[in-house]
C-alpha positions as a Markdown table, in Angstrom:
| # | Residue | x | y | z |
|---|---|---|---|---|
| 1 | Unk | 0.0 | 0.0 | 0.0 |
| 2 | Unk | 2.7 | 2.7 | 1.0 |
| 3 | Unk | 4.5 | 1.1 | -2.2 |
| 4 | Unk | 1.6 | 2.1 | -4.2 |
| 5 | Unk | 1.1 | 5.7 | -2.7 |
| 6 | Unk | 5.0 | 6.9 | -3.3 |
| 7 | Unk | 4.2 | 5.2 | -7.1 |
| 8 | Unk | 1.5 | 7.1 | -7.4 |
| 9 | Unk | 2.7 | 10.6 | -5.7 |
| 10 | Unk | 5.3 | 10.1 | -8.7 |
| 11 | Unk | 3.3 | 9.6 | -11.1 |
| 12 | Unk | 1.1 | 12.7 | -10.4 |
| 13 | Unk | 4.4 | 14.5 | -10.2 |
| 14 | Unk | 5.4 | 13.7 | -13.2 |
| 15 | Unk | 2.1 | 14.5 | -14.9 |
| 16 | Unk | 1.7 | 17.7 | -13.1 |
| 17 | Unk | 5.3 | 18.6 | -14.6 |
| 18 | Unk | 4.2 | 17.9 | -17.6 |
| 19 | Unk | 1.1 | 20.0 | -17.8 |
| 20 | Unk | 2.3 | 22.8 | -17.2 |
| 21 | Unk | 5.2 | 22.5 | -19.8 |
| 22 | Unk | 2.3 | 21.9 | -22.0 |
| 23 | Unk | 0.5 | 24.7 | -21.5 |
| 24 | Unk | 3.3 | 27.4 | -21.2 |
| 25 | Unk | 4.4 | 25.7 | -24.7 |
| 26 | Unk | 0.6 | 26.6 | -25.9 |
| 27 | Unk | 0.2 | 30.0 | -24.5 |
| 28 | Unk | 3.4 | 31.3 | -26.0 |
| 29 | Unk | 2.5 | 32.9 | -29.6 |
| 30 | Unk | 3.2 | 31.7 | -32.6 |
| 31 | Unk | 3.9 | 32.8 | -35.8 |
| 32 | Unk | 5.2 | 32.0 | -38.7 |
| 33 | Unk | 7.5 | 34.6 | -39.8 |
| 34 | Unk | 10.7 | 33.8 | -39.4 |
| 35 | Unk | 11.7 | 37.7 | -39.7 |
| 36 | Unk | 9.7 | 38.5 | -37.1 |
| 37 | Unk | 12.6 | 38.6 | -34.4 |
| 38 | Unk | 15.2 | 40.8 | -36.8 |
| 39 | Unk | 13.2 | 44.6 | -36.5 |
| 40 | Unk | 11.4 | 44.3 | -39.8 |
| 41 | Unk | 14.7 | 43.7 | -42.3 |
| 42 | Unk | 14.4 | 41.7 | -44.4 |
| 43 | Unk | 16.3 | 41.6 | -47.6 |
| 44 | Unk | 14.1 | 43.8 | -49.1 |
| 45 | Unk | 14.0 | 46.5 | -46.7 |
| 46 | Unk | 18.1 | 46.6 | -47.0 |
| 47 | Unk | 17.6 | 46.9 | -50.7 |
| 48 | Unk | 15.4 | 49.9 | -50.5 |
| 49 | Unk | 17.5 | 51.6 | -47.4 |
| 50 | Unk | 20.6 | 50.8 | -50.1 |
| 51 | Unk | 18.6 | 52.6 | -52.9 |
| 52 | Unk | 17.3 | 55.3 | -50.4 |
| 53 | Unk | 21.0 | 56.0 | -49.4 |
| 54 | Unk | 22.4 | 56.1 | -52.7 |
| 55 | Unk | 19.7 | 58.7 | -53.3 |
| 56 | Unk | 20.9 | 60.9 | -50.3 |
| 57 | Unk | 24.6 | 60.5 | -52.0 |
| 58 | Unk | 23.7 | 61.6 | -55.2 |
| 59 | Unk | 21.0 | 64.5 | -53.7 |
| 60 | Unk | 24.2 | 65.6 | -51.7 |
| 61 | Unk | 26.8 | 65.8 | -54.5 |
| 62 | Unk | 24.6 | 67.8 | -56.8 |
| 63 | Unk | 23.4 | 70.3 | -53.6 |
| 64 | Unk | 27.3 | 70.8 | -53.6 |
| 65 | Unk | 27.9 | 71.6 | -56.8 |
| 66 | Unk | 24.8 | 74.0 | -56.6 |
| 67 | Unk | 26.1 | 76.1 | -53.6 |
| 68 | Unk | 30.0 | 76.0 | -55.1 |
| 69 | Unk | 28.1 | 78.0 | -58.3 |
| 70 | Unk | 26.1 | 79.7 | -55.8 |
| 71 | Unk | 29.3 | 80.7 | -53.8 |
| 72 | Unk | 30.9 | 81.9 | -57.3 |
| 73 | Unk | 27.9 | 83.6 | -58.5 |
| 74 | Unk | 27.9 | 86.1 | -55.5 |
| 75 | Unk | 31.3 | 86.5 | -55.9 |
| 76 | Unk | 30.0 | 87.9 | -59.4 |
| 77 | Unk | 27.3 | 89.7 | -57.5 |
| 78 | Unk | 29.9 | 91.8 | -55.2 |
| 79 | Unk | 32.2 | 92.6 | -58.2 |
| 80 | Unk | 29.7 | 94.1 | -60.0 |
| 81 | Unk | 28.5 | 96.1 | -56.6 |
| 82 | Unk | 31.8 | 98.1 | -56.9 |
| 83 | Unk | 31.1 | 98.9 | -60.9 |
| 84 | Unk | 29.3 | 101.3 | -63.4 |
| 85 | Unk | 26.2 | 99.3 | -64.5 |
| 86 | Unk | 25.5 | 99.5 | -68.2 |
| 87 | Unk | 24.6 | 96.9 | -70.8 |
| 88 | Unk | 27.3 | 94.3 | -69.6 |
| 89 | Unk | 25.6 | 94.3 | -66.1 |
| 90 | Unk | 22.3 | 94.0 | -67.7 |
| 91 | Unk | 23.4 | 90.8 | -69.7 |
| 92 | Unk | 25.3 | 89.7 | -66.9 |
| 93 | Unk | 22.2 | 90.2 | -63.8 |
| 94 | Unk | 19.4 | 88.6 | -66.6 |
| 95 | Unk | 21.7 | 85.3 | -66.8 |
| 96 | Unk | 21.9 | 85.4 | -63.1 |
| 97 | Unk | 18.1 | 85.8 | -62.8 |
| 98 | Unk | 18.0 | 82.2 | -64.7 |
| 99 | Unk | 20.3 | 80.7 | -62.7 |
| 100 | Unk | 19.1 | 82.0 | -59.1 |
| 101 | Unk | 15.2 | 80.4 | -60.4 |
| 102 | Unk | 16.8 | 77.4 | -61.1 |
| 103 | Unk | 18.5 | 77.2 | -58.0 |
| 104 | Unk | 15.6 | 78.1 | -56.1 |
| 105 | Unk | 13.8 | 75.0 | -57.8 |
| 106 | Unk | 16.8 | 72.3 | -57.7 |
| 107 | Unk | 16.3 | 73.8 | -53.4 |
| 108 | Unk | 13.0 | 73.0 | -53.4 |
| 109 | Unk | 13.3 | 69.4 | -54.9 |
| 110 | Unk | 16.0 | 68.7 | -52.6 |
| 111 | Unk | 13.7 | 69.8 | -49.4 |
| 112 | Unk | 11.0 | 67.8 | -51.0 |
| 113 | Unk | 13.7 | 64.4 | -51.4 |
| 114 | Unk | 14.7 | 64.8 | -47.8 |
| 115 | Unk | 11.6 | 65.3 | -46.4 |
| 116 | Unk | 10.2 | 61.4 | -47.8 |
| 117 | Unk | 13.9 | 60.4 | -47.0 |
| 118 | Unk | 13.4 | 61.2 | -43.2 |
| 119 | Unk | 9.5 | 59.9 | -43.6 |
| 120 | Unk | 11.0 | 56.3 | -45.1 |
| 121 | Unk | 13.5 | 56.2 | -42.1 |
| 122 | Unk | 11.1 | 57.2 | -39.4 |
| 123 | Unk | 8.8 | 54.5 | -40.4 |
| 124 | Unk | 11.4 | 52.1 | -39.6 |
| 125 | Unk | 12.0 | 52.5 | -35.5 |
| 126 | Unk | 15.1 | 51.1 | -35.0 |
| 127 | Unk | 16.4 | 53.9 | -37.8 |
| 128 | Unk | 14.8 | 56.4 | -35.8 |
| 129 | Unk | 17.9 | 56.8 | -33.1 |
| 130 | Unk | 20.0 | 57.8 | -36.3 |
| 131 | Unk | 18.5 | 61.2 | -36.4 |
């Protein structure tokens, strides 16, 4: 009889044990998305950051070359300050008129660029620490 009873205790043990790895096996989620765990990158996403990067790169180099003929074309501006204006001056202030609205767009499509450039990185929150 006592035989039976330290069987038994065992056994219930053992079942009890097993319950509850059973159920805290259920209860955890599931999912089948094995990129789940690695903040939403997948190769895709590092694609488009590489695409989105190389779009910065290429926004940046022609935003320099803008303000070097920027720098150079008020250079221009503060030479002819210290002259006689005539005909030359007139030439010279209509071809800067095309260049300054030019510049004033190429500023504006760069504002537009970076502002869906910070929007595309925000959207991703382990990205959003860079900023």
């Amino acid at each position: 009889m006592l035989k039976m009873k330290k069987i038994l205790g065992i056994f219930l043990a053992v079942c009890f044990v097993l319950s509850l790895t059973v159920a805290s096996v259920s209860a955890a989620p599931w999912d089948n998305d094995r990129h789940k765990w690695d903040d939403n990158r997948n190769k895709f996403d590092d694609h488009d950051r590489i695409k989105w990067d190389k779009d910065r790169i290429k926004w940046d180099n022609d935003k320099r070359k803008w303000d070097n003929d920027k720098r150079k074309w008020d250079n221009d501006r503060r030479k002819w300050d210290n002259k006689k204006h005539g005909k030359e001056y007139t030439k010279w202030y209509r071809m800067y008129i095309i260049w300054f609205v030019s510049y004033e767009k190429f500023c504006g499509y760069y504002s537009k660029f970076y502002s869906y450039y910070y929007e595309y990185y925000e959207s991703y929150s382990h990205y959003g620490s860079r900023w």
